[in-house]
N, C-alpha and C positions, 0 to 999 in steps of 0.2 A: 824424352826426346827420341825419334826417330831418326836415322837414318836413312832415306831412300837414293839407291843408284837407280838412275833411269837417264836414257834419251828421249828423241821427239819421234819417237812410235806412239802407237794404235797401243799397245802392249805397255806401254812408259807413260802413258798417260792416263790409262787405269787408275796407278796407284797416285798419282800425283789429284787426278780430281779425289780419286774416295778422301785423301787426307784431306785435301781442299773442304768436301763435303763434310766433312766429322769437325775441323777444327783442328786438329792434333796438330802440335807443332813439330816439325820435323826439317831439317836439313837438307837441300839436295848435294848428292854426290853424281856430278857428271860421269856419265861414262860414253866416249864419242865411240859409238860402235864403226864409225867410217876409219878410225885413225887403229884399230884392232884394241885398244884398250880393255875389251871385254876378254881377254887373253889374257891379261895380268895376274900373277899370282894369287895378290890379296884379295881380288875381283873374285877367281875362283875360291879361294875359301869361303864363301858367302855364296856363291850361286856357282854348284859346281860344271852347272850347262852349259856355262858361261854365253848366258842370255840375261839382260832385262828386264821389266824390272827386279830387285830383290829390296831389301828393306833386313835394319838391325833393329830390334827395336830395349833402347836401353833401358827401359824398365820393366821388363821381363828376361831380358836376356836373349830372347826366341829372333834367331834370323832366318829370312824364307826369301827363295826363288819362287818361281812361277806366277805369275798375276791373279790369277782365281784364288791359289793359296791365302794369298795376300787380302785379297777382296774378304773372304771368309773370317779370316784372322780378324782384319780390322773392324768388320761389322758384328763378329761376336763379342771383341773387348769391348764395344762399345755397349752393344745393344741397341746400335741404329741402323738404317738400310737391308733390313733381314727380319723378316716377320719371327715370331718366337713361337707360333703356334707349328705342329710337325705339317699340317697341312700347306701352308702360306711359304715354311718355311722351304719345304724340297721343291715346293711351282719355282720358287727363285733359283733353288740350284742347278733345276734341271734346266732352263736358261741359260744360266750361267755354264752348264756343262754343252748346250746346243753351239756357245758361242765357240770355246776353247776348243771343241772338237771338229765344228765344222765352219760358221760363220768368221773366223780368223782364218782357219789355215787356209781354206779354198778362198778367199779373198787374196790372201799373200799369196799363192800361186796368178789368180789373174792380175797382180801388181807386176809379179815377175817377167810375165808372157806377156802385158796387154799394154803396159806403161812401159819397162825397161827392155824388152827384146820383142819386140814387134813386126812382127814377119818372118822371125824365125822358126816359128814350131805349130803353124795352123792348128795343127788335131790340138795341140796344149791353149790355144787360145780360144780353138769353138768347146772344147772340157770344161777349162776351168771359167770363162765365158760366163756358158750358160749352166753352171751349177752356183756361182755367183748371181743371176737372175732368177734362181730356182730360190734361194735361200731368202732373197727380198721378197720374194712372193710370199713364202711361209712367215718372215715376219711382220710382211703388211695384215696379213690374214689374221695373227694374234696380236695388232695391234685394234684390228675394228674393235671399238666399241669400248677401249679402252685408253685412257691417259698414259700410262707408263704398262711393260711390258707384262708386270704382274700386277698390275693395277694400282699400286702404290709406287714411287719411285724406289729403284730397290740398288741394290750391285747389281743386277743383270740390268736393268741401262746404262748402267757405268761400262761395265763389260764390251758390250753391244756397241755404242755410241761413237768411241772412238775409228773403229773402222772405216762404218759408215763415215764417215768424216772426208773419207778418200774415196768417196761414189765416183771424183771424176778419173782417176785412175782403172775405177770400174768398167767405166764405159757405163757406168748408170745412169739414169735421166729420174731424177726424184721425185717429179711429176706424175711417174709411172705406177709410184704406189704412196697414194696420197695418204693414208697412215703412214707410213714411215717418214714422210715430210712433215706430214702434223707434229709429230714425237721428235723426231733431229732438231726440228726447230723451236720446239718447247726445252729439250735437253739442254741447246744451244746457248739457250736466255739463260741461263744459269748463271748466277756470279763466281759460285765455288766451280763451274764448270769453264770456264771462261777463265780463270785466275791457274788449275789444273793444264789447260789448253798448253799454257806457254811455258812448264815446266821442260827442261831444266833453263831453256833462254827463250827469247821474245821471238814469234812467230809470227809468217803472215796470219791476217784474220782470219777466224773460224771458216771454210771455206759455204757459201750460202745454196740452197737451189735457185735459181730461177723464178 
C-alpha cells in the first residue's frame, strides 16, 4: 500500500493519475496547501520542501518528494510507462526533465501574473506570457507526427498533461497548436486519467478546448 499526500495541483495530480495508471492501491492523505498544512511537522518529515506531492510507499519502506522522483520510482517498480531500452528510456526523461524545469515552473509563474495578479507587473506578464507560448510551440512541434510525447504513452505525458489542463489560466487558445489539442484530448479520455483528475476530492470537469 501506498501512501500518497497530494492536492488539486498540476504537481498533485501527477502522482495520483501514474497510480491511477499502474493500478497500485494506494491511500490519499490530503494535504490542503490553502489551509498551510504543508507546514506540519509530520508533512515535513516525508517531504522536507514542504511541497506536493510526496508518497510512503509501505512495501519498500522508500518515501519521496518531488513528482518526477515519484514518476521514475513508480514506473521503474513496476516496469510500465518507461521504456527499458537506454535509448527510449532517457527520450522520456529528458521530457520528463523539459517539463520539471521549464514547462511547470514558467507556467506557474504565468498563473501567478496572468490569472491571480493582473495588472500588476506587465514586463512579469509579457515574460512569462510569452515563454509559456514559447514552450506550447516546442511541444506542438514534438508532438507532430506523433500519439503521445515519446510515442508510446509514457510519464512525460503524465508529467506534461496536467498543466496544460490550466491553458485558460494561460491565456492559451488550444486551437493554436493543433498537436497539443490532439494529445490533451486523447490524454483526457483516459479513465485512469480522469479517475487521477479528481484526486484528493471531486473537481469540476476536465477543463475542454473549444
Amino acid at each position: 500500500m501506498i501512501d500518497l499526500y497530494t492536492w488539486t495541483t498540476p504537481n498533485g495530480r501527477k502522482a495520483s493519475i501514474v497510480l491511477e495508471e499502474l493500478g497500485l492501491p494506494y491511500t490519499v492523505k490530503p494535504i490542503n496547501i490553502m489551509a498551510n498544512e504543508q507546514f506540519a511537522p509530520e508533512f515535513l518529515a516525508i517531504s522536507p520542501n514542504n511541497k506536493i506531492p510526496a508518497i510512503v510507499d509501505h512495501d519498500t519502506g522508500i518515501h519521496l518528494m518531488e513528482s518526477g522522483a515519484i514518476l521514475m520510482y513508480l514506473a521503474e517498480k513496476t516496469g510500465r510507462l518507461m521504456p527499458t531500452d537506454i535509448k527510449g528510456r532517457f527520450e522520456v526523461i529528458e521530457w520528463l526533465m523539459w517539463q520539471m524545469g521549464g514547462f511547470g515552473p514558467m507556467l506557474g509563474q504565468a498563473h501567478h501574473f496572468l490569472e491571480f495578479n493582473p495588472g500588476k507587473a506587465p514586463y512579469a506578464e509579457e515574460r512569462y506570457g510569452t515563454e509559456t507560448e514559447r514552450l506550447y510551440r516546442v511541444l506542438d512541434k514534438r508532438l507532430e507526427g506523433r500519439d503521445y510525447v515519446c510515442g508510446d504513452y509514457s510519464i512525460a505525458d503524465i508529467s506534461i498533461w496536467p498543466w496544460a489542463t490550466r491553458f485558460d489560466w494561460q491565456r492559451i487558445d488550444l486551437n493554436d497548436y493543433p498537436n497539443v489539442k490532439r494529445w490533451y484530448v486523447a490524454v483526457a479520455e483516459r479513465p485512469a486519467v480522469q479517475r487521477g483528475y479528481h484526486v484528493p476530492k471531486q473537481m469540476p470537469e476536465i477543463p475542454m478546448p473549444d
